[in-house]
C-alpha positions, 0 to 999 in steps of 0.5 A, spaced: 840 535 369 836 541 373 839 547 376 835 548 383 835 554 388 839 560 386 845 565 390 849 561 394 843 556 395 844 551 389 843 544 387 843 540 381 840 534 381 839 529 375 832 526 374 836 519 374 834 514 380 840 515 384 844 510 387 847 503 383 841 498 384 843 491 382 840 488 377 832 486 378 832 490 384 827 496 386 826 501 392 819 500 391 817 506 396 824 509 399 821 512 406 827 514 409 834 516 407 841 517 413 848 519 412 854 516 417 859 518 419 863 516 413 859 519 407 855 512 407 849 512 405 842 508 408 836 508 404 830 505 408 825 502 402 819 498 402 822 494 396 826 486 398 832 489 401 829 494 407 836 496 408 841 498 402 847 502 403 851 505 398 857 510 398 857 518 396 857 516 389 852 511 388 856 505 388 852 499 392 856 496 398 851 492 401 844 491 404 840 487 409 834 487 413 830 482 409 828 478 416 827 484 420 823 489 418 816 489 417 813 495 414 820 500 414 818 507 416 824 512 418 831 512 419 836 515 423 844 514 425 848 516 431 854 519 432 857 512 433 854 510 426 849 505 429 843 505 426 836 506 428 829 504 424 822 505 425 818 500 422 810 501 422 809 495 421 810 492 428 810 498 432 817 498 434 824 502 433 830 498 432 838 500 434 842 496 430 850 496 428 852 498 421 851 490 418 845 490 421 845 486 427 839 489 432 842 491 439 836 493 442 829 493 440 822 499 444 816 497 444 813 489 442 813 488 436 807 486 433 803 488 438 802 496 439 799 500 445 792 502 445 792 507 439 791 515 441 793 512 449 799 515 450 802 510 450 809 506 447 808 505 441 803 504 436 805 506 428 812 509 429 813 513 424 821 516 426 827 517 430 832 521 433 838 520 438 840 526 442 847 527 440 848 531 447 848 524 451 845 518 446 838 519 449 833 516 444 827 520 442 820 516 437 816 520 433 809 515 436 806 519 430 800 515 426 797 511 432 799 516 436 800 523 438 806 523 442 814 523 442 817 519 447 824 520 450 828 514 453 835 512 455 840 509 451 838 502 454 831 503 452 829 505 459 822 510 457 823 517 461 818 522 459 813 522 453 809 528 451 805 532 446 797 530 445 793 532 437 790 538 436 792 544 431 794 549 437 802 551 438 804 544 441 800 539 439 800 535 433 796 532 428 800 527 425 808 527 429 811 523 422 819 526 423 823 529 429 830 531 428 835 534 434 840 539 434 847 540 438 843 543 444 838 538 444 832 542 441 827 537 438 824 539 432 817 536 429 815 535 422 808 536 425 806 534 417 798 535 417 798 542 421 803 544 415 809 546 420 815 545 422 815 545 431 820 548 435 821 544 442 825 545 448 829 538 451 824 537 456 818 538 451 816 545 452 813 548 447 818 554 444 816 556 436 813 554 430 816 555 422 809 555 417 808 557 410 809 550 409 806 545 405 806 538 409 812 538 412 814 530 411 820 530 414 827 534 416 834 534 418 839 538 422 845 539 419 850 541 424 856 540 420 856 546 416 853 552 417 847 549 422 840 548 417 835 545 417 832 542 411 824 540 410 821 535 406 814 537 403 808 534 401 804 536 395 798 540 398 793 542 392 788 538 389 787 535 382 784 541 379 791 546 381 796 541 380 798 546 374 799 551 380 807 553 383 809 553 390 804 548 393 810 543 394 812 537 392 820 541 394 825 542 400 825 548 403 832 549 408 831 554 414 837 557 419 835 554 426 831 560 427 826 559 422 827 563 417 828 561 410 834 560 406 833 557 400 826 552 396 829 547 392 822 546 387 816 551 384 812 545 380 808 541 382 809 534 382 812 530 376 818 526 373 823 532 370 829 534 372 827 538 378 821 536 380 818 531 386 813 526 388 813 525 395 819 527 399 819 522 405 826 523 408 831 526 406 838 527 409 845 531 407 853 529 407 859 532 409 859 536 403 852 539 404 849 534 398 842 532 400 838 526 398 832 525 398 827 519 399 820 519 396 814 514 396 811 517 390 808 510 390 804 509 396 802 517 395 801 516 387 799 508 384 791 510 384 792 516 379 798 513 375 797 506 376 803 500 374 807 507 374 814 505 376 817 512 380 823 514 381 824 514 389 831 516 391 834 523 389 841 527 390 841 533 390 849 536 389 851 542 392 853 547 387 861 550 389 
């Protein structure tokens, strides 16, 4: 076990895989995490079972998503507990019930728009649903540098954003969440911030001193934070340095920093990361957090088997 953060900001985590996989199963990559609405846990992976889903304490309930998903990518859930799935692999996101059958289907899976066109989709790389009115927005990260607004039917309103490194343009859009009043926040990962929007896609702020900024998510059900998941941003040769990521950093909604959960570089202890790709939190601020050590790690370590899922407990 490992004590991370400090004061009133603080989490144990274990350096055990989190969550009872059934036996000969592997997480292979887990690319994102959700929560519902009732503490139940969704981890999208890259290993047989796309979807696996467990209660609070790690006890496993059911997966599904085998003959669905290609190349799983982002998760979110709604606030009426549907389910919603970037897949990179064919270029589309998919809304579906808790059990997993799809309600509705953006972009034409297996065929993605021109890339760097604007257009919807080409390499989704997430999602979010406004909690205001159930509008649906695509993070259109890797293929493009977009996010795309649509109604709850699947109707496409509006899309906005172009690539850059300037206030308001992105270099790869890889994670969007929304708050209560339907700001929209980027994880705008290799400019290294997080990037504040109005709902209409105006350009409002940006939160830096980050390494690359993978993902995020708003909690509103406590104390409003945000929570980022970061990258490592050194090189082989500084590995042994601090402060440069794999970590989580919470920030309040107005960008300042609450808390950093993690100060060594990357590795298997008891506190350490490899490459936090999603991350969520429950009702009792516990926060999980995906990784793909293996996609960003086999080279260097190769036939090393990862651990890709953590929770982070909440110290009372």
């Amino acid at each position: 076990m490992a004590i991370l953060g400090s004061g009133n900001v603080t989490y144990e985590v274990s350096v055990e895989e989190w969550g009872e996989l059934p036996e000969g199963w592997v997480y292979g990559d887990a690319t994102s995490v959700a929560v519902d609405s009732h503490d139940n846990v969704f981890v999208f992976n890259r290993g047989g079972h796309p979807i696996i889903v467990y209660d609070s304490e790690g006890r496993f309930l059911r997966s599904w998503g085998e003959d669905i998903f290609s190349t799983p990518h982002g998760i979110a859930i709604g606030s009426d507990d549907s389910v919603y799935c970037a897949d990179v692999g064919d270029h589309t996101v998919r809304k579906l019930t808790p059990k997993g059958e799809v309600l509705l289907t953006l972009g034409d899976p297996g065929n993605p728009a021109q890339a760097m066109s604007g257009k919807p989709l080409n390499l989704p790389t997430h999602v979010a649903v406004d909690p205001r009115n159930g509008e649906i927005l695509v993070s259109d990260g890797y293929g493009n540098a977009k996010v795309h607004r649509y109604s709850p039917e699947g109707e496409l309103m509006d899309s906005w954003g172009e690539s850059g490194t300037f206030p308001g343009t992105f270099n790869v859009v890889h994670n969007i969440a929304i708050d209560g009043d339907g700001m929209v926040y980027i994880a705008d990962r290799d400019n290294h911030r997080i990037q504040v929007f109005e709902p209409d896609g105006s350009y409002v702020t940006q939160w830096v001193n980050l390494s690359r900024a993978a993902c995020i998510y708003i909690d509103t059900r406590h104390r409003p934070r945000a929570y980022v998941g970061e990258y490592y941003a050194g090189g082989a040769s500084n590995a042994a340095g601090q402060n440069l990521g794999p970590r989580v950093t919470i920030f309040d909604l107005a960008g300042n920093v609450v808390g950093r959960l993690g100060v060594d570089s990357y590795g298997d202890d008891p506190g350490r990361f490899y490459a936090p790709h999603g991350i969520s939190v429950d009702s009792k601020g516990d926060i999980y957090v995906a990784e793909v050590a293996w996609a960003e790690f086999n080279t260097i370590y190769p036939g090393k088997v990862f651990r890709s899922l953590q929770k982070l407990v909440k110290q009372r």
